[in-house]
C-alpha positions as CSV (number, residue, x, y, z in Angstrom):
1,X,11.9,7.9,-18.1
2,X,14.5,5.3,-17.8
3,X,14.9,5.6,-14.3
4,X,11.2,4.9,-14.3
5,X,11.5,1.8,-16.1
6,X,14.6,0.1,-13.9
7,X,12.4,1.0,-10.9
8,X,9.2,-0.9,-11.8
9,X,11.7,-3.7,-13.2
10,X,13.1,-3.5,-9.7
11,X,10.0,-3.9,-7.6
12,X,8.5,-6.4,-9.9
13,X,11.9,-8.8,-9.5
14,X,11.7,-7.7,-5.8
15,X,7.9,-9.3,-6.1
16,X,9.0,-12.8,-8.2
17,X,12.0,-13.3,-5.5
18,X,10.2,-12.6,-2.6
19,X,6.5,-14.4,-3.1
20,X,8.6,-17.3,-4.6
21,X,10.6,-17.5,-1.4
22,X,7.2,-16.9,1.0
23,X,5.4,-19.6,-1.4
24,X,7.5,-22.0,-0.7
25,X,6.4,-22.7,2.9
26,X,2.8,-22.6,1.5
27,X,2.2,-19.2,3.6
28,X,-0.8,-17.4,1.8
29,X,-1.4,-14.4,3.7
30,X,2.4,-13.4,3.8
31,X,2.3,-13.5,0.2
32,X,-0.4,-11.3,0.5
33,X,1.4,-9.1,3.0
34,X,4.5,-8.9,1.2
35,X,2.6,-7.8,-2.3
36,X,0.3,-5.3,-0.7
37,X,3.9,-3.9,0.9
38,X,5.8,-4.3,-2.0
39,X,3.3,-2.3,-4.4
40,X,2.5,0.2,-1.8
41,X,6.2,0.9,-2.1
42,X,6.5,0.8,-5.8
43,X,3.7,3.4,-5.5
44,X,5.0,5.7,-3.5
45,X,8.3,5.6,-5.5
46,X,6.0,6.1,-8.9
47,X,3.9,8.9,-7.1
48,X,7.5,10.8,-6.1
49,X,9.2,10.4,-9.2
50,X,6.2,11.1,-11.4
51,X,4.6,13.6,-9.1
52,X,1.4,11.8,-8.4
53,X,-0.4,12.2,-5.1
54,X,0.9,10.4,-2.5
55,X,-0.8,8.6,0.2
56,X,-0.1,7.7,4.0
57,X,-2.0,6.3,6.8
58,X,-3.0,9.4,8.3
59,X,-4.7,9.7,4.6
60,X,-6.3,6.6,5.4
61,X,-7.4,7.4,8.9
62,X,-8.9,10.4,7.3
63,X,-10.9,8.7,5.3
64,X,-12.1,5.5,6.9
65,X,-12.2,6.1,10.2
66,X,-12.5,9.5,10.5
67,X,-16.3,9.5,9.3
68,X,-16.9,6.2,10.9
69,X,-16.1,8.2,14.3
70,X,-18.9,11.1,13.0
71,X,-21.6,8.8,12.1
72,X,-20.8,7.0,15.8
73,X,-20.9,10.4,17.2
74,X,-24.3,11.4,15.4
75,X,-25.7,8.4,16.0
76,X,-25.3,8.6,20.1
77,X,-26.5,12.1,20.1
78,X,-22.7,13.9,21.4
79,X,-21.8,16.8,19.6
């Protein structure tokens, strides 16, 4: 559990570092890039470690686009 522990400390001082450095040229959506990367990879880390299910983009594809593409394909008639 302690590995646990130095990990989240690790990401979140990976988090104050980093959006300290990107805020300080006043950059709002790299701060917003670098969190949403930075806590997808503290995920991941949790999800191996702890044994959670882990996600990917093909996950994502599968779920967003995926049905988009059948409803498209309904809605033009194609089979």
């Amino acid at each position: 559990m302690e590995s646990v522990v130095l990990n989240a400390m690790a990401y979140v001082l990976l988090l104050v570092v980093g959006l300290r450095s990107i805020g300080k040229n006043g950059r709002k959506r790299e701060m917003a890039m670098y969190a949403g990367l930075i806590g997808w990879s503290a995920y991941m880390s949790f999800a191996q470690r702890l044994h959670w299910p882990s996600g990917s983009l093909a996950d994502l594809q599968y779920m967003i686009v995926a049905p988009v593409g059948q409803w498209i394909n309904h809605w033009l008639g194609s089979s």
